[in-house]
C-alpha atoms as one frame of an Amber mdcrd trajectory, in Angstrom:
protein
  20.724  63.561 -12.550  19.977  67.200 -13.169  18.656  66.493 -16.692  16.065
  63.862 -15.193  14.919  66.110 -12.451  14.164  68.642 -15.382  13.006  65.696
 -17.567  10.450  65.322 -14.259   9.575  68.300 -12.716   9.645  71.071 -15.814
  12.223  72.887 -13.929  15.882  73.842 -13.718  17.752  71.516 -10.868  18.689
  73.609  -8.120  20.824  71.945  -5.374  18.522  72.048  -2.055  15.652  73.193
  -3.605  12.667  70.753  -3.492   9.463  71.446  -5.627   7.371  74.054  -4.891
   3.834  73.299  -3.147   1.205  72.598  -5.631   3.814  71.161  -8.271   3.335
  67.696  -9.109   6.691  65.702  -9.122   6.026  62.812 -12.188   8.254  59.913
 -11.030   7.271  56.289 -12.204   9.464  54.756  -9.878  11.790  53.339 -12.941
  15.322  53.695 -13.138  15.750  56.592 -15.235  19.557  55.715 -16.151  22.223
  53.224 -15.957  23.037  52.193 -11.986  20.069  54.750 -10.849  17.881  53.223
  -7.702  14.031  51.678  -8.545  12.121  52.819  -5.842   8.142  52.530  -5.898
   5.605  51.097  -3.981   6.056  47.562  -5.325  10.109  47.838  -6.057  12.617
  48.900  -4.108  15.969  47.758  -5.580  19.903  49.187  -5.932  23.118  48.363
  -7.611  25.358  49.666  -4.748  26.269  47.044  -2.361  25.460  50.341   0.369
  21.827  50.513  -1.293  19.686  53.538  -2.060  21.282  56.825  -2.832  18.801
  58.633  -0.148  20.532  61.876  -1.276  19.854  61.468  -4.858  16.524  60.388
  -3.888  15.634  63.742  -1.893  16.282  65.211  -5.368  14.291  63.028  -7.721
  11.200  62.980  -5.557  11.183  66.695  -4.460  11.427  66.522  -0.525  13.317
  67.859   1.917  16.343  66.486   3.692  16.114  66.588   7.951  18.918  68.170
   8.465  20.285  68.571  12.841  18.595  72.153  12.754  15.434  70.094  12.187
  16.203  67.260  14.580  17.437  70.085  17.476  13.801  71.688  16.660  12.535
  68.555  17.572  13.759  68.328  20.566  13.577  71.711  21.633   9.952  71.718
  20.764   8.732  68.295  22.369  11.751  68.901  25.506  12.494  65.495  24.551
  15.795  63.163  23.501  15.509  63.116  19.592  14.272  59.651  18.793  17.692
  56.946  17.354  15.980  57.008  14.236  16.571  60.586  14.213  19.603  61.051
  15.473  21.222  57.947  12.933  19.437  59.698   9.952  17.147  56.641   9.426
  14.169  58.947   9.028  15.913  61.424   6.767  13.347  63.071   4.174  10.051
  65.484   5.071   7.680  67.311   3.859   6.184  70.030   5.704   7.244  69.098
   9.341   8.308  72.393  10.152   4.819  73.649   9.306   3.761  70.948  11.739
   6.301  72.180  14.480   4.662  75.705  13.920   1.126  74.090  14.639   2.123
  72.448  17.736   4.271  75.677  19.156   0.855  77.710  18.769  -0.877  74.593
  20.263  -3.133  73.477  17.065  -3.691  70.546  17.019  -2.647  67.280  14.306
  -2.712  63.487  13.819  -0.784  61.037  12.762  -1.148  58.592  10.144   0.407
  55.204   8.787  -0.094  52.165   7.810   0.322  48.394   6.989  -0.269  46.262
   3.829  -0.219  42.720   4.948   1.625  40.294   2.245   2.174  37.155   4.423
   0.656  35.752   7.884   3.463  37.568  10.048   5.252  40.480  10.081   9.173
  40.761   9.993  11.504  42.942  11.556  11.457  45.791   9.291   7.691  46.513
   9.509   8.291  47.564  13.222  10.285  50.680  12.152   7.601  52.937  11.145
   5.557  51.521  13.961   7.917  51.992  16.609   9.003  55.776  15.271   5.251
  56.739  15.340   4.662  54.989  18.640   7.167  57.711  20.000   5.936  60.359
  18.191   2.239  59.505  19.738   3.820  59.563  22.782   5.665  62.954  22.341
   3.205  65.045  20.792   0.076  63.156  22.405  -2.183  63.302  19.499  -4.320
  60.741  17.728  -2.814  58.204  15.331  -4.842  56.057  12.707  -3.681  53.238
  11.094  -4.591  51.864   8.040  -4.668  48.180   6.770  -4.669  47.941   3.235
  -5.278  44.251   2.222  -7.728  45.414  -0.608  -3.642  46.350  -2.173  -2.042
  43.472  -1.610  -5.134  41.592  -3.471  -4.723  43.987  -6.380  -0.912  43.582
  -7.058  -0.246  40.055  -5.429  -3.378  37.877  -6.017  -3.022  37.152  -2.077
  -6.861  36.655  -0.205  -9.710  38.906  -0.731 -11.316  37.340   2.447 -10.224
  39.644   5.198 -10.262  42.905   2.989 -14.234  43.076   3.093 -14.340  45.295
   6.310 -16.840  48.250   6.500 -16.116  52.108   5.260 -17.934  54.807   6.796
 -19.892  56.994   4.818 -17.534  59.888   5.871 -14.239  57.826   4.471 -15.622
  56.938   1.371 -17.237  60.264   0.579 -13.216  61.673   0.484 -12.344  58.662
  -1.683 -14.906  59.798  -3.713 -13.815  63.145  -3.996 -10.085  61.771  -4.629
 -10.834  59.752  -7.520 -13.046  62.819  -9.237 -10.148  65.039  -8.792  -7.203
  63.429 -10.059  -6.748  62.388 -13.927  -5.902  58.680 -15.278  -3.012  60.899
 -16.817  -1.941  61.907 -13.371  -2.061  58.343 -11.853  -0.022  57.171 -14.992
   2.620  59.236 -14.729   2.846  59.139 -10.625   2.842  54.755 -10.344   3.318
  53.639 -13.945   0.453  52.353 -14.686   0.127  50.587 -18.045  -2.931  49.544
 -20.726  -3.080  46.735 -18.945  -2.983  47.002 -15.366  -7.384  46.769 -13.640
  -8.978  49.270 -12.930  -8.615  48.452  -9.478  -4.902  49.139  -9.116  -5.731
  52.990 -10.758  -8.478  53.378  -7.947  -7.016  52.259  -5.361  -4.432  55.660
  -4.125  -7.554  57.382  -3.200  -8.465  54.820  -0.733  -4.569  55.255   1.060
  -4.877  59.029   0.502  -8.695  59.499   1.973  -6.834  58.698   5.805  -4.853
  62.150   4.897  -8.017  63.970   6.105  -9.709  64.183   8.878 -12.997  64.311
   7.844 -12.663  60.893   7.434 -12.216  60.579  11.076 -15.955  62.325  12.365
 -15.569  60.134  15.324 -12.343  61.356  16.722 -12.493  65.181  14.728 -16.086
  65.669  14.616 -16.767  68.207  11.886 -13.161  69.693  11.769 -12.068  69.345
   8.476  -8.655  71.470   8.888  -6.667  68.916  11.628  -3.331  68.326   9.522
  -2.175  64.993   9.344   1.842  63.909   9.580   2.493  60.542   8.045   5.615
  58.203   9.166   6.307  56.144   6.451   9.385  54.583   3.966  10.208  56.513
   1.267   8.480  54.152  -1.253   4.993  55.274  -0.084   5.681  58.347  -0.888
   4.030  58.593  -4.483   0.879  58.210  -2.729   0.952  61.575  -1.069   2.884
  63.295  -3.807  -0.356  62.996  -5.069  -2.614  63.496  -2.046  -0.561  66.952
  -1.296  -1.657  68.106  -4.678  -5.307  67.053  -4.775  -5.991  68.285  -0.817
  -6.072  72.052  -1.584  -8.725  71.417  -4.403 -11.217  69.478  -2.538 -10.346
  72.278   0.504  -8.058  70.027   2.882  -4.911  71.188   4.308  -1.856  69.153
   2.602  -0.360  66.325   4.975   2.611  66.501   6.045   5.732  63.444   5.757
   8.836  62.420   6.798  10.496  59.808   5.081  12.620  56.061   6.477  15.603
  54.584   4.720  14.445  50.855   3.948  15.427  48.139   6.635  17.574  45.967
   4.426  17.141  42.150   3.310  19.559  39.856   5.124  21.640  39.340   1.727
  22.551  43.129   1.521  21.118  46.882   1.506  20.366  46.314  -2.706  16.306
  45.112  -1.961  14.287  46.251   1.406  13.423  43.189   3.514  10.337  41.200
   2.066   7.558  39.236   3.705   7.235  37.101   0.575  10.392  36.169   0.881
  11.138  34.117   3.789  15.157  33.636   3.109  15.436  37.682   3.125  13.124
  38.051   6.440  13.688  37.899   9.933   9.769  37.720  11.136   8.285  38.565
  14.160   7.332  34.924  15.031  10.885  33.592  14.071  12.439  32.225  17.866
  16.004  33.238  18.778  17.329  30.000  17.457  15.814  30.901  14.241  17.077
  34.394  13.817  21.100  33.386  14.940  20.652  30.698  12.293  19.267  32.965
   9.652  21.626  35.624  10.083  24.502  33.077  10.206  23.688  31.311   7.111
  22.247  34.209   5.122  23.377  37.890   6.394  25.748  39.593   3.786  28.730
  41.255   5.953  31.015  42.352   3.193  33.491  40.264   4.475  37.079  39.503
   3.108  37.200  36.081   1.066  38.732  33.963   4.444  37.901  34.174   7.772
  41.612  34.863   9.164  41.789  37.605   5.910  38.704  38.802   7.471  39.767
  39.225  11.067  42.832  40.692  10.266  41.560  43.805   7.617  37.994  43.923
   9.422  34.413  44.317   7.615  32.988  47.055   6.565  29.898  48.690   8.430
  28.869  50.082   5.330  27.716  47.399   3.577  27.048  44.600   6.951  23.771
  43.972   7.406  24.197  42.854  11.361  25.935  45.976  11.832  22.498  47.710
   9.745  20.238  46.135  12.045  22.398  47.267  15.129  21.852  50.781  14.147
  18.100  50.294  13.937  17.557  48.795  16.948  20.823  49.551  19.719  19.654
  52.151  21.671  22.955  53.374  22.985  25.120  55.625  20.604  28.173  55.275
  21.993  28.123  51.520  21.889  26.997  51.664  18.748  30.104  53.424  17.926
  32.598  51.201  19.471  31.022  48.312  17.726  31.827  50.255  14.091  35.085
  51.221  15.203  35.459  47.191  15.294  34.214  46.383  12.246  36.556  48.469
  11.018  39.592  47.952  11.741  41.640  44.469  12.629  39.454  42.548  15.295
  40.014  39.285  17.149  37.731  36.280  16.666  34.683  37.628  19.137  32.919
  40.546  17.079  30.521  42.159  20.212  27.959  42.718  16.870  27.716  38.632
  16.482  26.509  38.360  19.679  23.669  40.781  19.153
């Protein structure tokens, strides 16, 4: 791992120690060894049965890890109950949200930023989480939030419908696209997503247009002239590639840097190893899915890491680890300590009525 992070960044690996602002991390997304994690904006798979190594992660892309002084800053800062996201270590990589904490403390202002790329006609389960996470963070900081819908990608990479993509761009928001795209190199883009010979030109455009929102020019009619408003962005890890490469561009075009912070992936039902898809209906619990639906999906597909019988199962327990019902507690169960009792469960011998089944 150390000689990849050198192979990446140019430097020396140094435990704790992302990249330093205005470095470039080059990261195609591809496994760079033998059981590593492919995570990009298109892949997200693992080997582990647990999923991503976040840790490792942290490392090869160059952020920072929220640690509890973070999450008590939070809360000492906003006088408000860290969010369950932040508290379970859900959200669990940043950049730059201290410098955001410092803005707010001396009462400058921000935004918020994210984003959905639409792949089928609903949404599933796993889309709400950066949703409801900026939702509280609105509500918490009370500043503006934008949201982005980026169709125009899903035509590019997945051949789905161009018809709802043709919506208008201000003058304002494509002037920073502009500006983006004269900027950064093909060379950069190459080594950031991958791209090949043979991938449209299209695909190699297209980060400005998710990295213009970053600014808040873009934005006269909520900022007005301000061009210095810094934005925070709530997103998966996956989109972070995208504003690797917005952070280094924004001081050259005279734009503060955005600031992230990072979600673990909400898992398929068949295990942690792929992120829930919306192209793949067997893997997704969707939004429009009724109650029978879900208990019948989750009973016929949801990997538990169970023993190989039932009675071997109840007797040595599962293992919360690796169970996606458990997973999907821990997104959504509010309450910690019934969280808890629930893993203490799954863990050890259990009779026939698992509280988490009923959930």
């Amino acid at each position: 791992m150390k000689l990849d992070y050198k192979r990446l960044t140019g430097q020396d690996y140094k435990a704790g120690c992302p990249a330093a602002d205005g470095e470039m991390v080059v990261d195609t997304g591809a496994a760079l060894e033998d059981g590593d994690d492919q995570v990009d904006p298109w892949n997200v798979s693992s080997s582990s049965a647990k999923g991503v190594d976040y840790n490792k992660l942290i490392v090869r892309f160059g952020s920072s890890k929220i640690d509890q002084e973070l999450v008590d800053r939070i809360a000492r800062v906003t006088g408000k109950t860290p969010h369950r996201f932040l508290r379970r270590g859900i959200f669990f990589s940043h950049r730059d949200m201290h410098q955001i904490l410092d803005a707010y403390e001396k009462q400058k202002s921000f935004y918020l930023y994210t984003g959905r790329g639409p792949s089928s006609e609903a949404m599933h389960v796993g889309h709400l989480i950066p949703f409801i996470f900026t939702k509280w963070l609105q509500d918490v900081f009370d500043v503006p939030l934008v949201i982005q819908m980026t169709d125009d990608e899903k035509y590019l990479w997945k051949d789905l419908s161009l018809d709802e993509s043709a919506v208008n761009t201000s003058p304002a928001f494509y002037r920073n696209v502009v500006k983006v795209q004269k900027h950064v190199t093909f060379n950069q883009v190459k080594g950031i997503f991958g791209f090949t010979d043979s991938d449209c030109i299209g695909k190699v455009s297209f980060p400005a247009v998710q990295a213009a929102p970053s600014f808040s020019s873009s934005f006269p009619q909520i900022f007005g002239e301000r061009t210095d408003v810094q934005c925070l962005i709530p997103c998966a890890i996956d989109q972070d590639p995208y504003f690797r490469m917005t952070r280094d561009v924004a001081p050259r075009i005279g734009y503060p840097k955005p600031a992230l912070l990072h979600s673990t992936f909400f898992p398929a039902l068949q295990g942690a190893q792929t992120k829930m898809s919306a192209s793949d209906a067997n893997s997704s619990i969707f939004l429009t899915d009724s109650a029978k639906q879900i208990k019948n999906k989750i009973n016929k597909h949801a990997f538990s890491g169970g023993k190989d019988t039932v009675e071997e199962h109840r007797k040595c327990g599962g293992n919360p680890d690796v169970d996606v019902s458990f997973m999907y507690l821990s997104f959504f169960l509010e309450d910690d300590e019934q969280l808890e009792k629930i893993r203490q469960v799954r863990h050890g011998p259990r009779s026939s009525r698992d509280p988490a089944e009923d959930r």
